[in-house]
N, C-alpha and C positions, 0 to 999 in steps of 0.2 A: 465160846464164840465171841468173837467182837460187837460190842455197844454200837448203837446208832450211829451216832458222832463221830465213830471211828470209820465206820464202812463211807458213811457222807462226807466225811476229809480224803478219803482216797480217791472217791468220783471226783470230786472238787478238784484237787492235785492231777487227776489224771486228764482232765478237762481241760485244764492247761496246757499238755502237750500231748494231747493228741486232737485232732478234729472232728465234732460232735456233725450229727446232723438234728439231734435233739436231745440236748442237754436233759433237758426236765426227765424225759424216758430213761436216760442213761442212770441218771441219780435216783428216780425211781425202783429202778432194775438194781442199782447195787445196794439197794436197804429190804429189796421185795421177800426173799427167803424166810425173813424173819417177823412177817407180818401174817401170822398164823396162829394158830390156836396150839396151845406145848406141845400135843398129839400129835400135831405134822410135821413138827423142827424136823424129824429123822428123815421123813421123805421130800419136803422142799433143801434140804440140804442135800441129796442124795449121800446121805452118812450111811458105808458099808461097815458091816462087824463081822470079822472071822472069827476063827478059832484063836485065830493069834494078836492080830492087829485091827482098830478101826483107822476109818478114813472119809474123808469127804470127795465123794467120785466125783472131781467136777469133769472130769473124762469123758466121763457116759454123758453128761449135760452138754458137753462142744460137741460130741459124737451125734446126738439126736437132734440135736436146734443149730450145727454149725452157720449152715448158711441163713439162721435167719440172724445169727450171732454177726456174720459179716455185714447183713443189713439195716438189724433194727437196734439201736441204740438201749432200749430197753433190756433185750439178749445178753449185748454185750455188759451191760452193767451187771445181771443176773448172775453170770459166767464169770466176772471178777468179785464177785461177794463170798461166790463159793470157792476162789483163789486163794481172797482173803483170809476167808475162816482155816484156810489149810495152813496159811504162815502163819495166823496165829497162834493156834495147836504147837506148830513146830516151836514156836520165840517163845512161849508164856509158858509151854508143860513141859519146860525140862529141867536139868539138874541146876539150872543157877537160882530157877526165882523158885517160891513156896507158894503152891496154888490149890484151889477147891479141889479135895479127894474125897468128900462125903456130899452126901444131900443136902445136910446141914449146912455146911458151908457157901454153899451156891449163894443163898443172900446175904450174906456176908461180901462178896465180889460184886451182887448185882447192887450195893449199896455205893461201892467204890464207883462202880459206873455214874453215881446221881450224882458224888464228889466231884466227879473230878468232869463232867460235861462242862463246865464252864470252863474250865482250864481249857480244854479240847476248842472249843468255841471260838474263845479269845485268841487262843496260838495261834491255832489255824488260819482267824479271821473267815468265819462260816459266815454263810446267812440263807436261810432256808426260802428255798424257789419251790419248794415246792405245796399245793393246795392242796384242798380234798375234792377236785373231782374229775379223779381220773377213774374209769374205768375198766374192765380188763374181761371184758366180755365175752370179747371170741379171739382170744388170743389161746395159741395153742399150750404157752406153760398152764392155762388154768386146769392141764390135766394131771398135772403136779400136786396141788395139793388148795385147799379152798382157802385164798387170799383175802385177809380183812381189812382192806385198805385204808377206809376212815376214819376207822378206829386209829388202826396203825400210825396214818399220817399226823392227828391229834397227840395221841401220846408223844409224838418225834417232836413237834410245836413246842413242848413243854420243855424237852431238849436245850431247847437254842435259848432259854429264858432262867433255867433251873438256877438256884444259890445256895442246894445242900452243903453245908460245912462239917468239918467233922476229918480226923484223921483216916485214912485207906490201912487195911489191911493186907492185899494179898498186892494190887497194882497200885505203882507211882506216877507222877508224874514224867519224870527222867525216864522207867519202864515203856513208858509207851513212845515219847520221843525216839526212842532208841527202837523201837517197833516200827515205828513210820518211816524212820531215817536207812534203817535195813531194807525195807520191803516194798517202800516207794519205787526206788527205781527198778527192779525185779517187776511189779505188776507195772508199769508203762511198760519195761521193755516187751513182754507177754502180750499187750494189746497190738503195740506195733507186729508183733511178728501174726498174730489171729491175721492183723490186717493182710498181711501177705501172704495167708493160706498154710500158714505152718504153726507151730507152738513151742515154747522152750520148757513148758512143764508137764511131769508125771507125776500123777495123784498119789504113788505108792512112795515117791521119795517124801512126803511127808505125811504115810502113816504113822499111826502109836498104838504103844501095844496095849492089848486090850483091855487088862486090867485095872488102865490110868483113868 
C-alpha cells in the first residue's frame, strides 16, 4: 500500500482540480484507512481474497457510503485512498519493478518510505493542514474499523519533517514519479465523473493473484 506522503500528494493534486467543500476532511479521508491498528488494514481497506485473486473492494465502499461520497468531502477522500492503494498494487507488483514477497522484507520498503518522504515532500511541495483534533464520532465509516487518529496524525507530522538518508531498496525516486505521473490524471478523472453519478473504475481490473 502507498506511504502517507503519497496518498497526501494526491489529495493535494486532486484539490487543485476539482472543488473541495472541505479540504481538511478530504485530506483527512484520503490518509484515514490507514490510521488503524495492522489487525484492521484488511477491513478499513475493504481487501477481498479468493481462491485466486486479491483485491481492494473499493466498489462495495462507493456502493454503501455513495451519496455521502457525493457530499461529504471526508467520503470522497476515503473512496480515493482505496483507488489509490488499487493503482498501486497494479504499478509496483508487477513484472518490471522487484518488490516485498516475504514478511521479512516489508521493512525493508517501509524504510524506503522514511528515505524517500522528503523527496516526496520537496517535489510535491506539501505542507501539512492538517491538526489533531478531529474527531470521527458519529460518522457512519467508524463502523469500518476503530480509527486512531492522533496517533496517526502525529506520526504523518514527522512525515513532512523526516531527513532519513540511506540508499532504497525496492522503490526510487523516478519509480514513484512515474507512479504519480500515471495515475494522477486517472484518479481526477474518477472524481469528476463520482461527481456526475457515474464511475470509470472496476475493482477487479486491478486484482492480483493470490499468491503475490
Amino acid at each position: 500500500m502507498a506511504q502517507r506522503t503519497i496518498h497526501y500528494s494526491f489529495g493535494e493534486m486532486i484539490s487543485k482540480e476539482i472543488k473541495l467543500s472541505d479540504k481538511k476532511r478530504f485530506l483527512l479521508g484520503s490518509i484515514l484507512p490507514d490510521a488503524i491498528e495492522p489487525a484492521c488494514r484488511n477491513a478499513s481497506h475493504f481487501k477481498i481474497k479468493t481462491a485466486t485473486h486479491k483485491y481492494f473492494d473499493f466498489e462495495s465502499f462507493r456502493n454503501e457510503y455513495f451519496h455521502l461520497i457525493l457530499h461529504d468531502d471526508l467520503y470522497l477522500g476515503y473512496y480515493m485512498h482505496l483507488v489509490e492503494d488499487a493503482f498501486y498494487r497494479a504499478f509496483f507488483y508487477n513484472d518490471r519493478f522487484t518488490m516485498p514477497c516475504t514478511r521479512e522484507e516489508v521493512p525493508i520498503l517501509h524504510k524506503d518510505y522514511h528515505i524517500l518522504n522528503s523527496y516526496i515532500v520537496q517535489k510535491y511541495h506539501l505542507h501539512n493542514i492538517l491538526g489533531t483534533s478531529f474527531s470521527l464520532d458519529s460518522e457512519p465509516l467508524c463502523d469500518i474499523a476503530p480509527f486512531l487518529i492522533d496517533e496517526f496524525l502525529s506520526q504523518m507530522a514527522y512525515d513532512f519533517t523526516e531527513r532519513t538518508e540511506g540508499p532504497t531498496v525496492f522503490l526510487t525516486e523516478n519509480m514513484l514519479d512515474e507512479y504519480v505521473e500515471t495515475y494522477i490524471p486517472l484518479a481526477i478523472e474518477e472524481v469528476k465523473s463520482i461527481r456526475s453519478g457515474r464511475t470509470i473504475l472496476t475493482t477487479t481490473d486491478y486484482a492480483w493473484p493470490s499468491q503475490r
